[in-house]
Biopython code that builds the backbone (N, CA, C, O; Angstrom):
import numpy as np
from Bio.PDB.StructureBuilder import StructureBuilder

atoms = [
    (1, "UNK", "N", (-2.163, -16.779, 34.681)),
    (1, "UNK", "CA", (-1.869, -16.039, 33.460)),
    (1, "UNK", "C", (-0.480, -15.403, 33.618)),
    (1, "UNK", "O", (-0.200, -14.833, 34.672)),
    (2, "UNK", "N", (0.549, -15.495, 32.434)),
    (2, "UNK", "CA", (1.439, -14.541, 32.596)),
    (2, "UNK", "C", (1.379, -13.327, 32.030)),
    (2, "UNK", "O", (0.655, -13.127, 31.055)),
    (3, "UNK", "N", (2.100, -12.417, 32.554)),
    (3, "UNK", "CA", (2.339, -11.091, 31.838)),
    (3, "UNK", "C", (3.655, -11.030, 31.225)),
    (3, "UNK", "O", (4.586, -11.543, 31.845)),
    (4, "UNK", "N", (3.837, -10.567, 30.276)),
    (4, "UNK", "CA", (5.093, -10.006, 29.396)),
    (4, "UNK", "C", (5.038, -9.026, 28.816)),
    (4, "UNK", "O", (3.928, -8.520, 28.650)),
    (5, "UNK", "N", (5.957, -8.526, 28.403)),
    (5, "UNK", "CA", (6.439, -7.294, 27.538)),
    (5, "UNK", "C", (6.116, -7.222, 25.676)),
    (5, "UNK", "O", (6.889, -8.088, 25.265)),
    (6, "UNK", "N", (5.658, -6.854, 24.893)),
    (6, "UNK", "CA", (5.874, -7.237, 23.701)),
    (6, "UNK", "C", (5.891, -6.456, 23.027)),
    (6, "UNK", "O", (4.749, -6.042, 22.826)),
    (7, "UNK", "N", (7.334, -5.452, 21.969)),
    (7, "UNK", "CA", (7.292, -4.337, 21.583)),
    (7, "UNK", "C", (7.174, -4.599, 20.076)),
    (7, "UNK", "O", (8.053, -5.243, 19.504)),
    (8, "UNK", "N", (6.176, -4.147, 19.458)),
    (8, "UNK", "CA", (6.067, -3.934, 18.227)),
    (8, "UNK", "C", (6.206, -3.101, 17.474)),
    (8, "UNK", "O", (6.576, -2.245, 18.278)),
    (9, "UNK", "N", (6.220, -2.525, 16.386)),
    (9, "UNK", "CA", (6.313, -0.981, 15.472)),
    (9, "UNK", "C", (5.181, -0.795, 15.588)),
    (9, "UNK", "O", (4.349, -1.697, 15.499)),
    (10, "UNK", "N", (4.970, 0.144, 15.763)),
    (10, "UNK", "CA", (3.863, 1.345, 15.741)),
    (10, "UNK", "C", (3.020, 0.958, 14.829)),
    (10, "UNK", "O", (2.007, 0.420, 15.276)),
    (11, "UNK", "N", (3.137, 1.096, 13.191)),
    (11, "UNK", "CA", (2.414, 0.542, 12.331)),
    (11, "UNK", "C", (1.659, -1.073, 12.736)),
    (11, "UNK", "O", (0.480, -1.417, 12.646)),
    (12, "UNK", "N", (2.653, -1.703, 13.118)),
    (12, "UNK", "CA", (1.637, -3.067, 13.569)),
    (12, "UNK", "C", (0.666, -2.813, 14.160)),
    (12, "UNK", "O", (-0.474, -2.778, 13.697)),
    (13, "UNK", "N", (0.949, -2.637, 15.089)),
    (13, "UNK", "CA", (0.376, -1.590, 16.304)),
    (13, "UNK", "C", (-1.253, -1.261, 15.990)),
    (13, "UNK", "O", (-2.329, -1.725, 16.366)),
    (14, "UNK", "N", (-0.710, 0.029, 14.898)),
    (14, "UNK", "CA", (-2.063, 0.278, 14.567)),
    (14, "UNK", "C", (-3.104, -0.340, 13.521)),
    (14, "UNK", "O", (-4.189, 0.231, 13.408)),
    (15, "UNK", "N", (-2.847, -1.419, 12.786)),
    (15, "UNK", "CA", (-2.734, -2.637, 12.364)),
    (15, "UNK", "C", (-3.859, -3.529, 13.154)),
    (15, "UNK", "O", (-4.964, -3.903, 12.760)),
    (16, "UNK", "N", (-3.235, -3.728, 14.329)),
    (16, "UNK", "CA", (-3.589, -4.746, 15.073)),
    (16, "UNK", "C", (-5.336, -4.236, 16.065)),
    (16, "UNK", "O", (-6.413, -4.736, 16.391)),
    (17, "UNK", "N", (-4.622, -3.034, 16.155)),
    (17, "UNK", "CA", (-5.923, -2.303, 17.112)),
    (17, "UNK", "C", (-6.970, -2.322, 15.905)),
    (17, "UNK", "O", (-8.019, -2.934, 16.105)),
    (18, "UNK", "N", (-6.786, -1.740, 14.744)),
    (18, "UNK", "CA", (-7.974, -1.730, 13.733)),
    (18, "UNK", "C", (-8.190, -3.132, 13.747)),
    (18, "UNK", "O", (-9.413, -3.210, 13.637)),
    (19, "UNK", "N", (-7.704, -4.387, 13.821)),
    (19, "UNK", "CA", (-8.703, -5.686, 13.385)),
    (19, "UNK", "C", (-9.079, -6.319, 15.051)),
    (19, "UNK", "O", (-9.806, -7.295, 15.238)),
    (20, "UNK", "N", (-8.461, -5.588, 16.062)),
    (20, "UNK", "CA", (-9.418, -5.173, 17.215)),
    (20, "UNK", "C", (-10.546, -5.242, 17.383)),
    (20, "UNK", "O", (-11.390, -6.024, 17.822)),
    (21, "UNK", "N", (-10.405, -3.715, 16.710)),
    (21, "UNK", "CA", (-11.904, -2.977, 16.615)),
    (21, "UNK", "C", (-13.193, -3.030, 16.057)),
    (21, "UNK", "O", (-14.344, -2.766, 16.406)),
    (22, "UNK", "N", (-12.288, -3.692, 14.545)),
    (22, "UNK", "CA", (-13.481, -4.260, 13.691)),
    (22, "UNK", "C", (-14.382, -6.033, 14.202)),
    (22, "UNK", "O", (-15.357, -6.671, 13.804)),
    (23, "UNK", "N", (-13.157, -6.211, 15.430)),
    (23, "UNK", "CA", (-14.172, -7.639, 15.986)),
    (23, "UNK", "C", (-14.569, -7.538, 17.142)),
    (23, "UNK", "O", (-14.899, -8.493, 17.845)),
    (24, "UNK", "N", (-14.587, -5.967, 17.583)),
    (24, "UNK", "CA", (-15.308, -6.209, 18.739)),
    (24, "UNK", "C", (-14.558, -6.254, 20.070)),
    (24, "UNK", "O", (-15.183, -6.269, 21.130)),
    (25, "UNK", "N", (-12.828, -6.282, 20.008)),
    (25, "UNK", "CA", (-12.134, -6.733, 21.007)),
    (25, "UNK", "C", (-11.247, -5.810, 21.472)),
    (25, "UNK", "O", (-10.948, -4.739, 20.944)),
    (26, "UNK", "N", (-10.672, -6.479, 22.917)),
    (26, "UNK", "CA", (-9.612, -5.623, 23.131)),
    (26, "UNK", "C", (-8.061, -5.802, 22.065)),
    (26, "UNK", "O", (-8.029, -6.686, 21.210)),
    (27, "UNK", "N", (-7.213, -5.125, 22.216)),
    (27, "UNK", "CA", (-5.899, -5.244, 21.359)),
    (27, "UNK", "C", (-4.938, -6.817, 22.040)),
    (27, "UNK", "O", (-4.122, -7.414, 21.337)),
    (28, "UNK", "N", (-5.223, -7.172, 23.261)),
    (28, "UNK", "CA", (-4.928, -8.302, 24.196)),
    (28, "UNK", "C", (-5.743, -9.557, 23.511)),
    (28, "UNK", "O", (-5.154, -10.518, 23.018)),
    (29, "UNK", "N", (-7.019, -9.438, 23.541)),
    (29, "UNK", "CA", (-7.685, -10.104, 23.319)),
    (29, "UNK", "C", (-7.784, -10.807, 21.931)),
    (29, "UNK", "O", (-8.084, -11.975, 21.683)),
    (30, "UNK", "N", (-7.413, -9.666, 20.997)),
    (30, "UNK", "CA", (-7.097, -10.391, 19.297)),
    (30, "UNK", "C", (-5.646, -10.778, 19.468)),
    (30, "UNK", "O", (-5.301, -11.664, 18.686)),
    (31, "UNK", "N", (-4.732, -10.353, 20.270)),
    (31, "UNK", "CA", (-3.676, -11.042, 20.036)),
    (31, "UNK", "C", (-3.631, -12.471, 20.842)),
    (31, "UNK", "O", (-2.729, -13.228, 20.485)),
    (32, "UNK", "N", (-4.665, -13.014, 22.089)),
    (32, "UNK", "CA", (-4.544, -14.158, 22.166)),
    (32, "UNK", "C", (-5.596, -15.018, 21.251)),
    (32, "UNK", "O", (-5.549, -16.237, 21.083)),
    (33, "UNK", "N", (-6.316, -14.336, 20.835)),
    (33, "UNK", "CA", (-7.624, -14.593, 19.358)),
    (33, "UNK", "C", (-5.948, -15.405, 18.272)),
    (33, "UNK", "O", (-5.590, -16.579, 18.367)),
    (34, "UNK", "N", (-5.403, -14.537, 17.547)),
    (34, "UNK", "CA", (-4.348, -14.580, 16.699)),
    (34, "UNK", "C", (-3.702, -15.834, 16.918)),
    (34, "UNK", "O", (-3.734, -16.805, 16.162)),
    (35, "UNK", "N", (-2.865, -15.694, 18.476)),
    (35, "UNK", "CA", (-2.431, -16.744, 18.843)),
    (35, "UNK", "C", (-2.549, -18.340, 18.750)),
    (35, "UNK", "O", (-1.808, -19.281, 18.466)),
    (36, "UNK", "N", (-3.771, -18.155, 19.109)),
    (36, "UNK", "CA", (-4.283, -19.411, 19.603)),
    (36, "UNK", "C", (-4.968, -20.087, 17.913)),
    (36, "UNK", "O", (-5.305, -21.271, 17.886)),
    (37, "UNK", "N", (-5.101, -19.251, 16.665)),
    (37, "UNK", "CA", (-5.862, -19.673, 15.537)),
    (37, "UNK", "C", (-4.280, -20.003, 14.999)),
    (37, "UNK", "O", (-4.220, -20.990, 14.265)),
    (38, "UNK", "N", (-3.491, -19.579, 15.163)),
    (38, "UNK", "CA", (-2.205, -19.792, 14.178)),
    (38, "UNK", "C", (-1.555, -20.914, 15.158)),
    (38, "UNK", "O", (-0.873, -21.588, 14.386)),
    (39, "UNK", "N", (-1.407, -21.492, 16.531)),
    (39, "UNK", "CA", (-0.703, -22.594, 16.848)),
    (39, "UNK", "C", (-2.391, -23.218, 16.587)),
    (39, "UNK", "O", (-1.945, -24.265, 16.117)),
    (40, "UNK", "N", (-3.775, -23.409, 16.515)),
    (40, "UNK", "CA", (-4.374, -24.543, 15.974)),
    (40, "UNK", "C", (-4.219, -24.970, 14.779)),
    (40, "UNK", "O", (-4.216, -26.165, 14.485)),
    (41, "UNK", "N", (-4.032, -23.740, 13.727)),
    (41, "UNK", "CA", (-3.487, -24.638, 12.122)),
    (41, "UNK", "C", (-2.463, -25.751, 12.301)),
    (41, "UNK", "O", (-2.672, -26.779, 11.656)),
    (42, "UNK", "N", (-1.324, -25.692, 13.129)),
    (42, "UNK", "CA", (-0.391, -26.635, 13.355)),
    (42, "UNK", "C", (0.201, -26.354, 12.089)),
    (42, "UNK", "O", (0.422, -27.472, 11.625)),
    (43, "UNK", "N", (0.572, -25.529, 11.290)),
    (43, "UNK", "CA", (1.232, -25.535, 10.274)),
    (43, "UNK", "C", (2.638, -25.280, 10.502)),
    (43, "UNK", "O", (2.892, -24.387, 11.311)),
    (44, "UNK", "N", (3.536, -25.843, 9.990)),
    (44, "UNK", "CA", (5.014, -25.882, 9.970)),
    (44, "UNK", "C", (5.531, -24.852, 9.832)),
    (44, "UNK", "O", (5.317, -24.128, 8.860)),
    (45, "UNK", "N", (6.541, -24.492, 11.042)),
    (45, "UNK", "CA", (7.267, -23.142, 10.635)),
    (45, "UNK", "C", (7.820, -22.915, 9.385)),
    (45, "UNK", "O", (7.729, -21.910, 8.680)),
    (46, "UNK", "N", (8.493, -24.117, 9.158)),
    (46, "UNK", "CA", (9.132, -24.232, 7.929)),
    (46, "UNK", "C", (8.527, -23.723, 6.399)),
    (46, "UNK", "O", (9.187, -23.240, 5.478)),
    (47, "UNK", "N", (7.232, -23.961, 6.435)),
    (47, "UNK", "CA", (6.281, -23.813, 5.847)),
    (47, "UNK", "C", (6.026, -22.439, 5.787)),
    (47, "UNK", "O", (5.742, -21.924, 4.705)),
    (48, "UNK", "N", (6.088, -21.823, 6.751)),
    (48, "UNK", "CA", (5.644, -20.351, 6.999)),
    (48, "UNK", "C", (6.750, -19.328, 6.037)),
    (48, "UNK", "O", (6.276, -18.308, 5.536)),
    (49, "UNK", "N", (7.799, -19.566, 5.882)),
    (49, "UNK", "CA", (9.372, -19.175, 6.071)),
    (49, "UNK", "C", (9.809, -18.639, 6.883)),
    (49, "UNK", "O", (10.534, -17.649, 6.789)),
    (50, "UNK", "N", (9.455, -19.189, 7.868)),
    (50, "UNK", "CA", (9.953, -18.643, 9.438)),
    (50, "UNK", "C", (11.384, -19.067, 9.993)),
    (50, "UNK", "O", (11.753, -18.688, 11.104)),
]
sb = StructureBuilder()
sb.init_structure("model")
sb.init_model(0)
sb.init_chain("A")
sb.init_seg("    ")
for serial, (resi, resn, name, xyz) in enumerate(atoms, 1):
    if name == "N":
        sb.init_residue(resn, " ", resi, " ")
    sb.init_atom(name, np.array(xyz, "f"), 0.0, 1.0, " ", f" {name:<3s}", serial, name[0])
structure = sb.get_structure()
């Protein structure tokens, strides 16, 4: 596993911990939850307006 740094705004932040919380998880844990559901769509950055 690696470790990294990842600074977000505060508001995300607290954002992120509430849909956390409401599934049960750690704040780590929905963000590799997040991760891993948005590279399986395979949807095009381009697409995104990224």
């Amino acid at each position: 596993m690696v470790n990294f740094t990842f600074r977000i705004p505060e508001d995300l932040y607290a954002q992120l911990k509430a849909l956390a919380t409401a599934d049960d998880r750690s704040v780590n844990a929905e963000l590799l939850y997040l991760v891993r559901r948005a590279l399986a769509d395979g949807e095009p950055r381009s697409a995104q307006g990224a």
